[in-house]
Steps between C-alpha positions, in 0.01 A plus 500: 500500500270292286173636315197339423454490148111516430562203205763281374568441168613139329544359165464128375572352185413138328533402129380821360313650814571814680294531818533868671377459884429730769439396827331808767536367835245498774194437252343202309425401168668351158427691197685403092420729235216662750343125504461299770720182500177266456411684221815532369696204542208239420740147627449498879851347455638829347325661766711330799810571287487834454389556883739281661801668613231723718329185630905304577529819746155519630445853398210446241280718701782796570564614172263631214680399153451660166667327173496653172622179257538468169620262209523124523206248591334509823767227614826674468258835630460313845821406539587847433299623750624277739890614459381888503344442825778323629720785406241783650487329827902493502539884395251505818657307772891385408369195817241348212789360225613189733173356539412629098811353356415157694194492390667546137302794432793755455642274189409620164430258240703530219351308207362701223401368106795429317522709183405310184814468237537573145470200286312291758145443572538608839766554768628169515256300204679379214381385158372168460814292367472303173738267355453537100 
């Protein structure tokens, strides 16, 4: 016997992003940090990234979705939001990963700032050579 769960949770990380996401089912409207996504995300191409795993299953108008983000640039934010979404709709309906992980939105990117070193100028810059 399966419950209804009145909202799923996901979360999405990118570079130095966490994205918490719940999704409520059966109402409509995207909320991050109690903004609305125009307001929030100013790029209309950051807005279509963090929104697109809804719009790949057609369900933009099914789900309400509030994000509380932090750290990072508004980039690696969207991107976030786009992998916690991905992950709420999963912990929602198990049928939603195929057609998410096609749509490559179940991957997590993995690059993150390499750590500068001691005795360099940065993580990989060395000093200028000279040949006395």
């Amino acid at each position: 016997m399966t419950t209804k769960a009145s909202s799923y949770y996901g979360t999405g990380r990118r570079k130095s992003a966490i994205a918490r996401v719940w999704i409520f089912p059966g109402q409509k409207g995207f909320s991050i940090n109690g903004r609305s996504t125009a307001d929030y995300l100013q790029r209309k191409s950051l807005q279509m990234l963090a929104e697109m795993p809804l719009k790949n299953l057609r369900l933009d108008d099914q789900f309400r979705v509030r994000v509380n983000v932090v750290g990072g640039g508004l980039s690696g934010q969207a991107d976030a939001i786009s992998l916690g979404i991905a992950r709420a709709l999963v912990s929602c309906d198990e049928k939603f990963r195929s057609p998410l992980r096609q749509g490559g939105f179940m991957t997590r990117d993995p690059r993150e700032k390499e750590r500068k070193k001691y005795g360099r100028k940065g993580a990989r810059r060395k000093f200028q050579f000279t040949k006395r």
